[in-house]
C-alpha positions as CSV (number, residue, x, y, z in Angstrom):
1,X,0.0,0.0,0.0
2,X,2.7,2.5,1.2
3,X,4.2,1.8,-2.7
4,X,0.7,2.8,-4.2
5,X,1.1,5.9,-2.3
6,X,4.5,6.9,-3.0
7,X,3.9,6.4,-6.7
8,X,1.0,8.8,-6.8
9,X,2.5,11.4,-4.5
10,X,5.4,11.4,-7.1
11,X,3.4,11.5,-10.2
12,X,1.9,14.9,-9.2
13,X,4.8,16.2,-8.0
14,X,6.3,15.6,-11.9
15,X,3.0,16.9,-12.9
16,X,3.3,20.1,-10.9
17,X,6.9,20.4,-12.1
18,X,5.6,19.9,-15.7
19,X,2.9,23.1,-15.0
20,X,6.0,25.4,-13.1
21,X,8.5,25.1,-15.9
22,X,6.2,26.1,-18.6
23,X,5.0,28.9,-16.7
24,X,8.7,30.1,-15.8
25,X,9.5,29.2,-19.6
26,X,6.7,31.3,-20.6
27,X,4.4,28.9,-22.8
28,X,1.2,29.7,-22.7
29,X,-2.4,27.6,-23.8
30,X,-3.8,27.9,-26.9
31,X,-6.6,29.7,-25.8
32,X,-4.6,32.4,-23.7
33,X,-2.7,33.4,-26.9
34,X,-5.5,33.5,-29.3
35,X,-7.1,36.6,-26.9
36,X,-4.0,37.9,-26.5
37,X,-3.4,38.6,-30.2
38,X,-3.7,42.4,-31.6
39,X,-6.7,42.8,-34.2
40,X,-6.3,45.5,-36.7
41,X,-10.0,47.3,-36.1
42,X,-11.2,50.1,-38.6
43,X,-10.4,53.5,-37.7
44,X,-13.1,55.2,-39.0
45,X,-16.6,53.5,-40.4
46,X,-18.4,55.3,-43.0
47,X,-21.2,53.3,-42.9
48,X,-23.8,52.1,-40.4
49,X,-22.8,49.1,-37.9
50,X,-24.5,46.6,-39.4
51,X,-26.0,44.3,-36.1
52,X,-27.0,40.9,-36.1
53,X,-29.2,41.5,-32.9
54,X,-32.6,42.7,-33.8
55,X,-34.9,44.9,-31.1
56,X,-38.6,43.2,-30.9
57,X,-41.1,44.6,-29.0
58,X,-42.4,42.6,-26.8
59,X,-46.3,42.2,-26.7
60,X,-48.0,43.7,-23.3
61,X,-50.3,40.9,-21.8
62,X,-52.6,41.7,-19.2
63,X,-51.4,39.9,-15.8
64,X,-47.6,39.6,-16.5
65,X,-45.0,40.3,-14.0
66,X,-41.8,41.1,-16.0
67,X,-42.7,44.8,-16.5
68,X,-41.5,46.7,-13.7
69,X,-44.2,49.9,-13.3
70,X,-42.5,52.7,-11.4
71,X,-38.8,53.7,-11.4
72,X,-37.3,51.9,-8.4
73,X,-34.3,53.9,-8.6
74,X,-35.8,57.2,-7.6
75,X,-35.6,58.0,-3.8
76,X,-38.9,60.5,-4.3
77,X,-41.2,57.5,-4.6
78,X,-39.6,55.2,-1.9
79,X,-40.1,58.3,0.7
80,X,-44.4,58.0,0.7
81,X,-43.5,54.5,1.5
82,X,-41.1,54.8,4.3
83,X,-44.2,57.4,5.8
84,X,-46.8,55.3,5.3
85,X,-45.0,51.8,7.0
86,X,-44.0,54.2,10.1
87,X,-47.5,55.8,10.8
88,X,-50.7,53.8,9.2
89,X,-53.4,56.6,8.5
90,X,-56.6,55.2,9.8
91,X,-59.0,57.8,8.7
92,X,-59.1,61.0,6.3
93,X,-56.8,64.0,6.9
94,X,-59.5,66.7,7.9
95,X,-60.1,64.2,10.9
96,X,-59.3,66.4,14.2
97,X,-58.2,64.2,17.3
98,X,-60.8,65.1,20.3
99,X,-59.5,65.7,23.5
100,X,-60.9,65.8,26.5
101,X,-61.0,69.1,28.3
102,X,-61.5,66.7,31.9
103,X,-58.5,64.2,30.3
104,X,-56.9,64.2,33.9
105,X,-60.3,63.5,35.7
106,X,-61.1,60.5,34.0
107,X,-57.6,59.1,33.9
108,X,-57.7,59.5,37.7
109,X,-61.5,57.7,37.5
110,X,-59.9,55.3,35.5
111,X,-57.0,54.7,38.2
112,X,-59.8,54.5,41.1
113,X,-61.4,52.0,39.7
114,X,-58.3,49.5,40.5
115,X,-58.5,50.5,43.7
116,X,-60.4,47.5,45.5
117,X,-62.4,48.5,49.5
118,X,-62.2,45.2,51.0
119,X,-63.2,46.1,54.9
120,X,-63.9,48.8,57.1
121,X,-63.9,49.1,60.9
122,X,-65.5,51.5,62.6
123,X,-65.1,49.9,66.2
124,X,-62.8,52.6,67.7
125,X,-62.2,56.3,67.4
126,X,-60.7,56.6,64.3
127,X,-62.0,54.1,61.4
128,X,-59.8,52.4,59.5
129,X,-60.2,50.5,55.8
130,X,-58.7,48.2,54.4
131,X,-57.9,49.3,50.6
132,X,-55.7,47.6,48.1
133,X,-54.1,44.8,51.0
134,X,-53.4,48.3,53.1
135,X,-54.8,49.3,56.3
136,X,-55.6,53.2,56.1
137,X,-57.1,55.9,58.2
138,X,-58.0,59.2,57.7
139,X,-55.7,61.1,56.5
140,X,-53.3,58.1,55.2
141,X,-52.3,58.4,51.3
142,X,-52.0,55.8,49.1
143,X,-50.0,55.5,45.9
144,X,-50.9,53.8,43.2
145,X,-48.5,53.4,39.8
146,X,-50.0,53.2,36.6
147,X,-48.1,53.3,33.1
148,X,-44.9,54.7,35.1
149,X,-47.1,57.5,36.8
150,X,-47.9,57.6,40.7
151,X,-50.8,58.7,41.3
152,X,-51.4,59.3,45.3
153,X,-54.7,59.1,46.9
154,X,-55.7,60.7,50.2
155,X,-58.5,59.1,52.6
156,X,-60.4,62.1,53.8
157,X,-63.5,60.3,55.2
158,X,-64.6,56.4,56.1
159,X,-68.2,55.3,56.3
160,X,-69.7,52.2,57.1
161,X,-69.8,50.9,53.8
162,X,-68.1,53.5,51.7
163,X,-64.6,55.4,51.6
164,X,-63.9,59.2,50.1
165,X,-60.4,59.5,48.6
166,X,-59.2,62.4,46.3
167,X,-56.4,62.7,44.1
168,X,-55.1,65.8,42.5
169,X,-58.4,67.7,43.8
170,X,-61.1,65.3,42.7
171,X,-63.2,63.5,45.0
172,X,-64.2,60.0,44.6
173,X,-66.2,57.2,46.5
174,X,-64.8,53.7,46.8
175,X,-67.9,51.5,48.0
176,X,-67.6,48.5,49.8
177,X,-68.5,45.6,47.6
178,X,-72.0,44.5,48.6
179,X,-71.6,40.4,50.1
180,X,-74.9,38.5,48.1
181,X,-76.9,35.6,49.2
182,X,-75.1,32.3,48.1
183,X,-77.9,30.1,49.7
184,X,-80.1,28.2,47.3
């Protein structure tokens, strides 16, 4: 085996020997010095080129794709593109956004109505309720985080089945959710 091995690895070393010397010699293939030859070309042609390629116009079929439409070269018509992917219109352009004049009231309604009254005790001098796993007084504040804003409610009075907070000068009553008859 070892024989089969060394003959091979020696007949491509002569092979690559072979290549080397005609390169260094300076023999080129057949092909290589047919481009390289000069051609004498025409200085100056009186006459039209003649061409053998013809133009044919090609027949427009309804539903074929190899026509391109617009010039996708043109950076003005990529640009209503780029606007349109980055904000969808939803509606016509004379459309007006409404906003409310009392936006801050009903966000703050909107953050009260996470707040949950689970008890309230009224057995000693000052009441207490129990509001969003917290035991409050009168007086206590609360702060409650919504969308990364803290909004802090104020316990200014405690009924018996009702609590009045405020927050940022609006007054709202939590009530005390009503226990219902589960017997059949």
């Amino acid at each position: 085996m070892d024989g089969k091995k060394t003959v091979l690895a020696g007949a491509l070393v002569l092979v690559m020997a072979v290549m080397w010397v005609r390169v260094l010699i300076g023999h080129k293939p057949g092909a290589a010095a047919a481009a390289g030859a000069p051609q004498a070309a025409p200085a100056v042609q009186n006459g039209p080129a003649k061409s053998k390629a013809k133009m044919i116009e090609l027949p427009r079929i309804p539903g074929r794709n190899d026509s391109i439409a617009r010039d996708c070269f043109n950076l003005q018509e990529w640009a209503p593109m780029r606007q349109s992917a980055a904000a969808p219109n939803t509606g016509t352009d004379s459309e007006v956004p409404v906003v409310s004049p009392n936006h801050d009231e009903e966000v703050v309604r909107q953050v009260a109505q996470t707040l949950r009254l689970e008890a309230v005790s009224l057995r000693s001098e000052n009441p207490q309720a129990f509001l969003n796993d917290r035991l409050l007084g009168v007086g206590d504040k609360l702060a409650v985080e919504q969308d990364s804003v803290c909004f802090e409610f104020e316990v200014l009075q405690i009924n018996e089945n009702a609590v009045l907070v405020e927050c940022n000068g609006i007054q709202l009553p939590l009530k005390l959710a009503q226990v219902g008859d589960v017997r059949k």
